[in-house]
N, CA, C and O atoms as a DFTB+ gen file, in Angstrom:
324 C
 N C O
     1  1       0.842      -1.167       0.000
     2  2       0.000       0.000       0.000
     3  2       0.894       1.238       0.000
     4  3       1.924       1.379       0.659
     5  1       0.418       1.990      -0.722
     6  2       1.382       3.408      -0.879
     7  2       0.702       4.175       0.130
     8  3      -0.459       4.016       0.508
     9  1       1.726       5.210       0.616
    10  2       1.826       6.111       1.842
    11  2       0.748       6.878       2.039
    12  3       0.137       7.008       3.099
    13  1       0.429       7.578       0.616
    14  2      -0.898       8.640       0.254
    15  2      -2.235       7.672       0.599
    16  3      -3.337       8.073       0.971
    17  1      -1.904       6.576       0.417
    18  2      -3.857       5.858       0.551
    19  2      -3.443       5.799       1.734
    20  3      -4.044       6.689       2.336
    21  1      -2.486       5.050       2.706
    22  2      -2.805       4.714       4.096
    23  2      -2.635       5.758       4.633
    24  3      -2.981       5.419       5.764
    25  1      -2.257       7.222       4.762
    26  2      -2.631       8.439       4.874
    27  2      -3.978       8.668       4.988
    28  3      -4.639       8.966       5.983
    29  1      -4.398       8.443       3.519
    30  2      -5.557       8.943       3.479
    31  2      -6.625       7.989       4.348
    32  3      -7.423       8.320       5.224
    33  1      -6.397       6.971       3.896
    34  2      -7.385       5.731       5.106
    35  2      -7.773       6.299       6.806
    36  3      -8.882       6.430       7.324
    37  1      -6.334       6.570       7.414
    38  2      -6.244       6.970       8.298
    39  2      -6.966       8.426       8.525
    40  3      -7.460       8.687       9.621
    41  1      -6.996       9.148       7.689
    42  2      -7.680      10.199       7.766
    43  2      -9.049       9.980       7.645
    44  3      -9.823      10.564       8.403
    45  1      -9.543       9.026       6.580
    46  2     -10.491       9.327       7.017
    47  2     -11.244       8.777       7.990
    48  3     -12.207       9.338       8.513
    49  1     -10.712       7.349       8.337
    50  2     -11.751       7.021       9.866
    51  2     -11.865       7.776      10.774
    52  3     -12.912       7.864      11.416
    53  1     -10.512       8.674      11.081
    54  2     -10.472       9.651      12.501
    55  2     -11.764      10.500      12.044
    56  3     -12.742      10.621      12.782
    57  1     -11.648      11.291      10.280
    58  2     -13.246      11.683      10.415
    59  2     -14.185      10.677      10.672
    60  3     -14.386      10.744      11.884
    61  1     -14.781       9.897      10.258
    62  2     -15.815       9.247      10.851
    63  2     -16.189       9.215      12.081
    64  3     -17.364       9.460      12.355
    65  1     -15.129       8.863      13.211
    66  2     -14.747       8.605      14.144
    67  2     -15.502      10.386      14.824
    68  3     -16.484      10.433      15.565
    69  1     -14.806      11.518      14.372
    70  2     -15.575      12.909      14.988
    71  2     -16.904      13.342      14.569
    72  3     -17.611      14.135      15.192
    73  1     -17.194      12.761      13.461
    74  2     -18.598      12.986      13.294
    75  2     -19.504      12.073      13.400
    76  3     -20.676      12.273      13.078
    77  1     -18.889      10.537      14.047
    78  2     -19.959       9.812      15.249
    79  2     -20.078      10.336      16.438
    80  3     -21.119      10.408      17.090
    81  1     -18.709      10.821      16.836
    82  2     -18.938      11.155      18.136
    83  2     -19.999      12.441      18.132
    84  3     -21.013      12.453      18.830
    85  1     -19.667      13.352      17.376
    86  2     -20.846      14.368      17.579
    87  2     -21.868      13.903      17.082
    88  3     -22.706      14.285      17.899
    89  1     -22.550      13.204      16.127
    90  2     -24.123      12.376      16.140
    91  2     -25.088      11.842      17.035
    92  3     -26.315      11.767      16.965
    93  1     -23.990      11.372      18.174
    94  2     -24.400      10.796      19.446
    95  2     -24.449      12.090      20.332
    96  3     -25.427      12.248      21.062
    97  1     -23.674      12.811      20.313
    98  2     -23.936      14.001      21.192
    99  2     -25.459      14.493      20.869
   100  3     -26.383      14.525      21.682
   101  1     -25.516      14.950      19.203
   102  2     -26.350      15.555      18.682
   103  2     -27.595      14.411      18.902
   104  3     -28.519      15.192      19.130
   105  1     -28.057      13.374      18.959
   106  2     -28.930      12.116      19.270
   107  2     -29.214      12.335      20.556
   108  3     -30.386      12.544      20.867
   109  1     -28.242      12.326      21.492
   110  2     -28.351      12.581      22.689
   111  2     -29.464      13.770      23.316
   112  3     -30.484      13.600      23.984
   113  1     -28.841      14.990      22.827
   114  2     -29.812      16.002      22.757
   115  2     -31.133      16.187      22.521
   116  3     -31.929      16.910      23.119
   117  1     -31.349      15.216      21.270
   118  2     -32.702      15.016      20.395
   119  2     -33.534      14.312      21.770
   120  3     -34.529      14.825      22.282
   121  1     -33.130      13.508      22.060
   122  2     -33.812      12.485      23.019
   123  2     -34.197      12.773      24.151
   124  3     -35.107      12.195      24.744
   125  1     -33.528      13.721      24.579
   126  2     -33.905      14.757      25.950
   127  2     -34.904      15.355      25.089
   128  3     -36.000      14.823      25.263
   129  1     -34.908      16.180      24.311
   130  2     -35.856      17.584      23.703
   131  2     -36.971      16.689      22.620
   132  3     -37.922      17.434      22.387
   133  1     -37.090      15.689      22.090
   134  2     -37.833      15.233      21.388
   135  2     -38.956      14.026      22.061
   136  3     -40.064      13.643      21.686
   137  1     -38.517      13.840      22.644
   138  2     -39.465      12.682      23.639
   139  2     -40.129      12.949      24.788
   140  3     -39.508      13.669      25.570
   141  1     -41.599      12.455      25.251
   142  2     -42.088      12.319      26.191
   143  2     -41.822      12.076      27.330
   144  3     -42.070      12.779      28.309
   145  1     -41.273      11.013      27.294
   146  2     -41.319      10.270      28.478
   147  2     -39.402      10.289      28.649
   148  3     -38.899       9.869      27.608
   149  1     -38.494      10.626      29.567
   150  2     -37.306      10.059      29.771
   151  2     -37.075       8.976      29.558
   152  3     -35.888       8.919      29.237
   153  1     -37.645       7.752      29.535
   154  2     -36.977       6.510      29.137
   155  2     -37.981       6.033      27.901
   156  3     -38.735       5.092      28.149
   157  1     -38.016       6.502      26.878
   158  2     -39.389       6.560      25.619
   159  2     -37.808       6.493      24.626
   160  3     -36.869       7.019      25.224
   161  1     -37.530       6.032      23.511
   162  2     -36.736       6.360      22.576
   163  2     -37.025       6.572      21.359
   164  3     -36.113       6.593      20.533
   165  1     -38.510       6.799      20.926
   166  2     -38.594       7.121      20.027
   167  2     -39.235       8.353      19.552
   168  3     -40.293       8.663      20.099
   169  1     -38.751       9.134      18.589
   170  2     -38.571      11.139      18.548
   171  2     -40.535      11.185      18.499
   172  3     -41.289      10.307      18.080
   173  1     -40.751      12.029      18.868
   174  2     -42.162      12.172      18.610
   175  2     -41.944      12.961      17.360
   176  3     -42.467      12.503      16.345
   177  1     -41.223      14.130      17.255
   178  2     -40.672      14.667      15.915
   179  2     -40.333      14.316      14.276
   180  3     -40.410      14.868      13.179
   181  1     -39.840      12.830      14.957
   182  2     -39.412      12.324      13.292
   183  2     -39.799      11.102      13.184
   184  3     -39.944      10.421      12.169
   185  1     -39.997      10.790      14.516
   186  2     -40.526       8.736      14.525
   187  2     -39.560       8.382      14.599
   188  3     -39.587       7.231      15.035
   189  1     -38.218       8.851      14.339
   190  2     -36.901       7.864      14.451
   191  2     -37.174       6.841      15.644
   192  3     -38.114       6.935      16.433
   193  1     -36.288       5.942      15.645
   194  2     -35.958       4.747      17.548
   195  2     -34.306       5.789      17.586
   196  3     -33.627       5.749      16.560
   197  1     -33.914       6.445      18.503
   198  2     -33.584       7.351      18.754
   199  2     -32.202       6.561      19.492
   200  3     -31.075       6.808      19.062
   201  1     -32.399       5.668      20.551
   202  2     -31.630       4.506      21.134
   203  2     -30.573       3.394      20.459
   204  3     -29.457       2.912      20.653
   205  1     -32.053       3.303      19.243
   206  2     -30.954       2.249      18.140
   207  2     -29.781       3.210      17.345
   208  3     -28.626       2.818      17.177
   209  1     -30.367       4.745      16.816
   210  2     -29.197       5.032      15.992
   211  2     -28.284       5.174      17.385
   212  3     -27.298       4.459      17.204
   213  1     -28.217       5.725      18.535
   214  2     -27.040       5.664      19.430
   215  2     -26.275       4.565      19.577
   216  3     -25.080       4.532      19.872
   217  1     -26.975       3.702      19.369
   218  2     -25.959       2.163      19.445
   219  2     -25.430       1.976      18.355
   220  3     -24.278       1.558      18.464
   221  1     -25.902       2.152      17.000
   222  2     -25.121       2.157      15.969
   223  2     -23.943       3.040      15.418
   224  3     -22.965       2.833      14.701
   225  1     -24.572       4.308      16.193
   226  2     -22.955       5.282      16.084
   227  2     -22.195       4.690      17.085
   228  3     -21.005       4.695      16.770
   229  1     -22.483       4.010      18.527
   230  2     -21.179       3.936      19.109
   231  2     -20.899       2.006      18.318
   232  3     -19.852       1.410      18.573
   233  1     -21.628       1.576      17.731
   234  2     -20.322       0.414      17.076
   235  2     -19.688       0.792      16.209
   236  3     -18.524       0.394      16.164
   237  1     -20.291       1.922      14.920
   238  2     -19.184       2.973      14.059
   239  2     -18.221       3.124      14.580
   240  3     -17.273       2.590      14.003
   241  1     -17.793       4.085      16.241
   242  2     -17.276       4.538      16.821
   243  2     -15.668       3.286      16.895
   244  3     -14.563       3.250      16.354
   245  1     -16.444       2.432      17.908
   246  2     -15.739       1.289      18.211
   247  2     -15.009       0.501      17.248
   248  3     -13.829       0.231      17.475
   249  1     -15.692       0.025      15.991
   250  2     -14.847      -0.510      14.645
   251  2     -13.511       0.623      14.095
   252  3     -12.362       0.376      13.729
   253  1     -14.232       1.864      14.230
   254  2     -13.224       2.893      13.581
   255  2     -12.292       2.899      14.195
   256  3     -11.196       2.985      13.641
   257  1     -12.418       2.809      15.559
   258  2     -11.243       2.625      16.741
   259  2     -10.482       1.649      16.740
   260  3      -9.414       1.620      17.352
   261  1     -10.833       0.947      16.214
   262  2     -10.107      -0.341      16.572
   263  2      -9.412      -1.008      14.983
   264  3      -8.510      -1.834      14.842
   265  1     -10.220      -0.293      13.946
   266  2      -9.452      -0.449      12.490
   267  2      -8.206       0.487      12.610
   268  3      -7.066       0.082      12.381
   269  1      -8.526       1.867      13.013
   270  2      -7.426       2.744      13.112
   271  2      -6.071       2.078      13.952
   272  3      -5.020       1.773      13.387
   273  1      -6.311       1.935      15.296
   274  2      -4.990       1.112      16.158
   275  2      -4.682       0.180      15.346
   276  3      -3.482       0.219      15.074
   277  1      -5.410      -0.892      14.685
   278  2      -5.026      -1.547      13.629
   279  2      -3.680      -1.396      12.573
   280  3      -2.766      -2.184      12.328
   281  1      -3.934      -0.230      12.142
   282  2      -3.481       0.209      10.928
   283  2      -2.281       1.278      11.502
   284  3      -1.447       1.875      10.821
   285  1      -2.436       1.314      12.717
   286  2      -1.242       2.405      12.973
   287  2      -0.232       0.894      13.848
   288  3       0.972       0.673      13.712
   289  1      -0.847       0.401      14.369
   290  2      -0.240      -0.705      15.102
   291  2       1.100      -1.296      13.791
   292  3       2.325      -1.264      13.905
   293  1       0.279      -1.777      12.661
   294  2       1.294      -2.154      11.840
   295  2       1.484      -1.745      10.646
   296  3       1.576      -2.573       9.739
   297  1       1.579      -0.429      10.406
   298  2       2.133       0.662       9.278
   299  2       3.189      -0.029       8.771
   300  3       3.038      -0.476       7.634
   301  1       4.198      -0.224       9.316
   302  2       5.513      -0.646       8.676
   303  2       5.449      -2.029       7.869
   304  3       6.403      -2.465       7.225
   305  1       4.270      -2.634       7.978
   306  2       4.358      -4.047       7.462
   307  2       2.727      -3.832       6.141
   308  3       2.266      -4.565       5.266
   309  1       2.414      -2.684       6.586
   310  2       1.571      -2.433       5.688
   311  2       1.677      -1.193       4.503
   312  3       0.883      -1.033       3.577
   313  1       2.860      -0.388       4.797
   314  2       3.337       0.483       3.890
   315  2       4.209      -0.309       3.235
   316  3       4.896      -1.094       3.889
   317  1       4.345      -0.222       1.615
   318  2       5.684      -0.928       0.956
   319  2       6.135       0.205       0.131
   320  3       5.252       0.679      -0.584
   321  1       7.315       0.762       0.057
   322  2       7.571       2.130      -0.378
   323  2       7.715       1.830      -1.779
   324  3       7.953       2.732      -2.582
């Protein structure tokens, strides 16, 4: 793999990685201000299940995390100049 793609690879999960984390922030929010009931997860606003996309951004979160250490873990055996 040349330097520029695993560069770029790396770049872009860390994005993914900041704009899950703020989705869940931003989800988070929704769920306080969009719902009835405190423990209700679904938006009265949009109908979304409000709970499930939070669990799905944090396994985004978690894969991205763990592809990234991946890929930085063994750069040298995965870069060939």
């Amino acid at each position: 793999m040349r330097k520029q793609v695993y560069n770029a690879i790396i770049s872009l999960l860390i994005l993914v990685i900041l704009v899950s984390v703020f989705g869940v922030i931003n989800t988070q929010v929704s769920l306080k201000y969009e719902t009835e009931n405190p423990k209700d997860c679904i938006s009265v606003i949009t109908g979304r299940d409000l709970c499930l996309w939070i669990k799905s951004l944090k396994i985004i979160i978690i894969v991205c995390l763990i592809l990234t250490s991946g890929l930085i873990s063994f750069r040298y055996k995965i870069i060939k100049d």
